[in-house]
C-alpha positions as CSV (number, residue, x, y, z in Angstrom):
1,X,275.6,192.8,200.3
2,X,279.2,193.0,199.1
3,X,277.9,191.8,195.2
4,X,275.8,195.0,195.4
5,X,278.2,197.7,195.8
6,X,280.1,197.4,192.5
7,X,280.8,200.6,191.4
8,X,281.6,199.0,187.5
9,X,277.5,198.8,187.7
10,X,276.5,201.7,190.3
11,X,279.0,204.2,188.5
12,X,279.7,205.6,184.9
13,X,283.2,204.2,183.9
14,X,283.3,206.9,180.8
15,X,284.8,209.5,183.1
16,X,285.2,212.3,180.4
17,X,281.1,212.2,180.4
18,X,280.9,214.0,183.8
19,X,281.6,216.8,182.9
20,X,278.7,217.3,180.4
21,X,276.4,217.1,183.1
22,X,278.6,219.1,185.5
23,X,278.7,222.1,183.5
24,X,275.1,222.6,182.2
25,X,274.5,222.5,186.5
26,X,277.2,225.1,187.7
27,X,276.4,227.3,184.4
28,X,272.3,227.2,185.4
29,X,273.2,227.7,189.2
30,X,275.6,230.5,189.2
31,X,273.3,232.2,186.5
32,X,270.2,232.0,188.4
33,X,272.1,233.8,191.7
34,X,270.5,232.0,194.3
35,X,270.9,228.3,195.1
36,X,268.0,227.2,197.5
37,X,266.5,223.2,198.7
38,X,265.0,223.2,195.4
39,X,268.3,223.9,193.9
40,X,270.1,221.0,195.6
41,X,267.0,219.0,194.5
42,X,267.6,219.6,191.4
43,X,271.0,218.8,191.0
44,X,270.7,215.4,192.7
45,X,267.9,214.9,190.0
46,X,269.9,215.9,187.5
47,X,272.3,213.7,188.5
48,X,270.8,210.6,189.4
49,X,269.4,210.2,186.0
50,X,273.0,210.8,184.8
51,X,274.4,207.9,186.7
52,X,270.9,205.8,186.3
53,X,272.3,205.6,182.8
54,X,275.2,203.1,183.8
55,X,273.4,200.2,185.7
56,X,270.5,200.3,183.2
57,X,272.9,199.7,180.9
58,X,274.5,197.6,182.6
59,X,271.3,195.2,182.5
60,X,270.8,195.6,179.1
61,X,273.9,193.9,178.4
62,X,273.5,191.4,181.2
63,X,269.8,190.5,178.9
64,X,271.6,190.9,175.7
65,X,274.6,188.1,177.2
66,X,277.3,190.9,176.8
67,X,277.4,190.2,180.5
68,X,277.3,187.4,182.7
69,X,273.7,187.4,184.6
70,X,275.4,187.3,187.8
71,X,275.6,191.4,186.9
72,X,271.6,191.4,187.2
73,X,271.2,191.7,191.0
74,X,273.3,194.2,191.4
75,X,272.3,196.3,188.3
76,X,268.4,196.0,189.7
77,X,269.9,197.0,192.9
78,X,271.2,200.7,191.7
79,X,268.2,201.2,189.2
80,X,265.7,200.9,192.3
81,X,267.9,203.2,194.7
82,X,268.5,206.1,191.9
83,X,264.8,205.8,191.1
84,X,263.8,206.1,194.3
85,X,266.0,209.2,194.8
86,X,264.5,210.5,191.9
87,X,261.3,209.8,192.9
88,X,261.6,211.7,196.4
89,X,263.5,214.6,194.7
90,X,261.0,215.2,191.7
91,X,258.2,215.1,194.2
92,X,259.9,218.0,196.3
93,X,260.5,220.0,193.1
94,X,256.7,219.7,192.0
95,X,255.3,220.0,195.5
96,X,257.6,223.9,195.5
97,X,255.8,224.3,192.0
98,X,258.5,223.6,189.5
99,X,256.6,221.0,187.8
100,X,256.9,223.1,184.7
101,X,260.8,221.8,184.8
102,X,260.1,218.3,184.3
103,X,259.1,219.1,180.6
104,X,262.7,219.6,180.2
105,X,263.4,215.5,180.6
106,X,260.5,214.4,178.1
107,X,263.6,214.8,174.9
108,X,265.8,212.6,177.1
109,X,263.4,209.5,177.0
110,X,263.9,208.4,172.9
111,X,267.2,209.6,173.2
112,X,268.0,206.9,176.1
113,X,266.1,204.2,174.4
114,X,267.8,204.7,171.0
115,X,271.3,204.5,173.5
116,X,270.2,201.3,174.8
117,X,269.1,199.8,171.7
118,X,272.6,200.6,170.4
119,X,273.8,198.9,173.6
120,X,272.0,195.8,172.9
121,X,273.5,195.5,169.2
122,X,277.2,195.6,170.8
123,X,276.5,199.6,168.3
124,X,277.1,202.6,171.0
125,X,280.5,203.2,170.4
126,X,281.7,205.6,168.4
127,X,278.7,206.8,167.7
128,X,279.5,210.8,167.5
129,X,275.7,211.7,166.5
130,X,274.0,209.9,169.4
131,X,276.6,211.4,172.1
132,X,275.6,215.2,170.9
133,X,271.9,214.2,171.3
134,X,272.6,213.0,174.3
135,X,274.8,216.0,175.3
136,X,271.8,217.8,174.2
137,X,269.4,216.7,176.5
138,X,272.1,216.7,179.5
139,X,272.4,220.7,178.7
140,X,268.5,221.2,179.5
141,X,270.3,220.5,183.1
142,X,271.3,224.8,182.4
143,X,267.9,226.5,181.9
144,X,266.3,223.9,184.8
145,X,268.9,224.9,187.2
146,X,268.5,228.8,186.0
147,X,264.7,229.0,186.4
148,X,265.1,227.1,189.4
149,X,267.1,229.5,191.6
150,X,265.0,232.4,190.1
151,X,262.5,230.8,191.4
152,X,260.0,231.1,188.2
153,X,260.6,231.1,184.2
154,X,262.5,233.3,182.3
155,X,263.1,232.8,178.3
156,X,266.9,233.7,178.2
157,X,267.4,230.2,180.2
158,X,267.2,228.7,176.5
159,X,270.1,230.6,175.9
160,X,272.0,228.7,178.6
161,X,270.7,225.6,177.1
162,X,272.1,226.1,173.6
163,X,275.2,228.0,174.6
164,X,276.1,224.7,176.7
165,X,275.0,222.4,174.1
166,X,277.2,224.1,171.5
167,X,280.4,224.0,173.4
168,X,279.5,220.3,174.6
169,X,279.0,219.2,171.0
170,X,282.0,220.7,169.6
171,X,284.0,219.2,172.5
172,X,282.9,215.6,171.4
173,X,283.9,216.1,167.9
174,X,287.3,217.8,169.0
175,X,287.9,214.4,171.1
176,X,286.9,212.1,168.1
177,X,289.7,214.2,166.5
178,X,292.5,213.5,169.0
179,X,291.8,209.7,169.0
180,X,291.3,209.7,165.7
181,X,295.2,211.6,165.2
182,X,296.5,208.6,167.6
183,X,296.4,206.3,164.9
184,X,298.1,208.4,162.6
185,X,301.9,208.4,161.7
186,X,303.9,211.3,162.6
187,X,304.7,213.6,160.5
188,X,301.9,213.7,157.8
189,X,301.4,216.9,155.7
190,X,300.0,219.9,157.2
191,X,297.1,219.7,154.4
192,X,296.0,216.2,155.7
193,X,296.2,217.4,159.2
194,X,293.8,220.2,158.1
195,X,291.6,217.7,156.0
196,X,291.7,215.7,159.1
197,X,290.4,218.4,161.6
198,X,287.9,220.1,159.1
199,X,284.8,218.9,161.0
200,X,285.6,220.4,164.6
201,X,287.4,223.3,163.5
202,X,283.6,224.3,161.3
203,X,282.0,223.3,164.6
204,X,284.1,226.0,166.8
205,X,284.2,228.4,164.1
206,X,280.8,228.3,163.8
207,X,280.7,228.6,168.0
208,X,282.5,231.6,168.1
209,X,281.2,233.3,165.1
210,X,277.5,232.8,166.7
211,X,278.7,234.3,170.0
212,X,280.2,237.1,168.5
213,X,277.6,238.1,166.6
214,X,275.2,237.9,169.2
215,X,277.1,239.8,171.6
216,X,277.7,242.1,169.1
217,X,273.7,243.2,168.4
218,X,273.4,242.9,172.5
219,X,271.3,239.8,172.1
220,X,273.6,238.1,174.8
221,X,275.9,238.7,176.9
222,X,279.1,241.0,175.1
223,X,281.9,239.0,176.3
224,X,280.4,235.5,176.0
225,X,282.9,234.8,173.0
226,X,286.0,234.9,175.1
227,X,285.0,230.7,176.0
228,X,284.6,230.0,173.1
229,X,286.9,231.8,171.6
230,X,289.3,229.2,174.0
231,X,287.5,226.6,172.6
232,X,288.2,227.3,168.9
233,X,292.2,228.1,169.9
234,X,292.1,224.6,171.8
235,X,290.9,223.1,168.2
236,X,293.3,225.4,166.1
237,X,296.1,224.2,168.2
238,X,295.1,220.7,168.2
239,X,294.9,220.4,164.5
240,X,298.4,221.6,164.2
241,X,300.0,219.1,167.0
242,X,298.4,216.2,166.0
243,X,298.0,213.7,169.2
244,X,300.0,210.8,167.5
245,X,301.4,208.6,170.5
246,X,299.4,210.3,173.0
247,X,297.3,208.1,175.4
248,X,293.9,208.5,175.8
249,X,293.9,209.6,179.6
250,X,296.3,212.4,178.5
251,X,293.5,213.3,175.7
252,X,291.0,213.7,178.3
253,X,292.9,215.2,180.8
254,X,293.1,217.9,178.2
255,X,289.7,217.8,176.8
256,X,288.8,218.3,181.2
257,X,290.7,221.4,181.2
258,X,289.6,223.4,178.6
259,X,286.0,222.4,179.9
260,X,286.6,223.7,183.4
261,X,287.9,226.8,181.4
262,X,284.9,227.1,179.4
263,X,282.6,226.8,182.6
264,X,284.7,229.3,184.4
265,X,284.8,231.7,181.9
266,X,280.9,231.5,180.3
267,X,279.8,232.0,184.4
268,X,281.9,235.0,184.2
269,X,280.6,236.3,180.9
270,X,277.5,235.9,181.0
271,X,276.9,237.6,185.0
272,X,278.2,240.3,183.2
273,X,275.1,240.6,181.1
């Protein structure tokens, strides 16, 4: 049993990744006020497709001879006990009629196979369009978890999803930013730095600008800039200390911070609505 329980193959290894799934969940659950069975079935839904990700990938490469076949077992092993997970927690959210929900994971399917074909070609790292996608699809975890502890529909849940997708895509292009600034030589000219961190400072600019113009007509929640607002200081600051030397842990370390902030402070916000 001992080849089965490798947690290379039964667990993501990309441990920045959690928290895209993490905070979708916690925003929808503290939104929708009320966390019931079909909450917790949710979230162990939501998260064993998360984590089903890993040891079909895992396979993939085992197929594609990016991994010894000896991988295959175990991989096979993981894919059946998350499905069947899935399975029994996907039955319990239709059978308290929140079938409705399960619309939410048809985006997810191309996304995934376009991931694994990139995984097959030796092609999914950095790959910044195909992680916001994917980011995208993981935020539909928000508006599920919403509707689900009201306990029927409600249209502002979409404004959960794209508020969540918004911070999680400018979050990824931040991060390309800081590894990119690694590989850089201290000391280079403010005007490169700048050139440098164009794309995620327009991403968190455009973030805040969104949420305060929103807020400002009443179309959301009045205070729901003040996340993002950290957010765009977090990229303002980061294009001004470039991370040349830093190590990637200490990158995402960061990058985990400021996300827990975000979380903390969009709950806040937007109960205030």
């Amino acid at each position: 049993m001992q080849r089965f329980f490798r947690r290379q193959i039964a667990l993501p290894q990309d441990h920045g990744s959690w928290v895209f799934i993490l905070s979708p969940l916690l925003v929808g659950l503290f939104a929708g006020g009320r966390f019931t069975l079909a909450s917790l079935a949710l979230v162990a839904a939501a998260m064993t497709v998360f984590l089903m990700r890993q040891p079909v990938s895992m396979a993939v490469k085992a197929y594609a001879g990016r991994r010894p076949r000896t991988d295959l077992p175990a991989a096979r092993f993981w894919i059946v006990v998350y499905g069947l997970i899935l399975l029994g927690t996907l039955g319990y959210l239709i059978a308290q009629g929140f079938a409705y929900v399960l619309i939410l994971a048809v985006p997810g399917a191309p996304v995934f196979a376009w991931h694994l074909y990139l995984v097959s070609k030796r092609a999914e790292r950095r790959q910044a369009g195909i992680e916001i996608l994917a980011t995208g699809v993981l935020s539909l975890a928000a508006p599920a978890a919403y509707w689900v502890g009201l306990g029927h529909y409600a249209a502002d849940g979409w404004g959960l999803w794209l508020w969540t997708w918004l911070q999680s895509s400018g979050s990824i292009v931040y991060a390309y930013l800081r590894l990119e600034q690694r590989e850089q030589a201290k000391g280079q000219t403010r005007s490169a730095g700048w050139q440098m961190g164009r794309r995620a400072f327009l991403y968190t600019s455009f973030n805040l600008g969104l949420s305060l113009i929103l807020g400002w007509v009443t179309l959301q929640p009045q205070w729901i800039f003040l996340p993002f607002l950290l957010q765009w200081a977090e990229t303002l600051w980061g294009i001004t200390h470039p991370a040349a030397g830093w190590k990637p842990t200490a990158i995402g370390i960061r990058q985990l911070i400021v996300s827990i902030l975000w979380t903390i402070l969009f709950i806040l916000t937007w109960r205030s609505f």
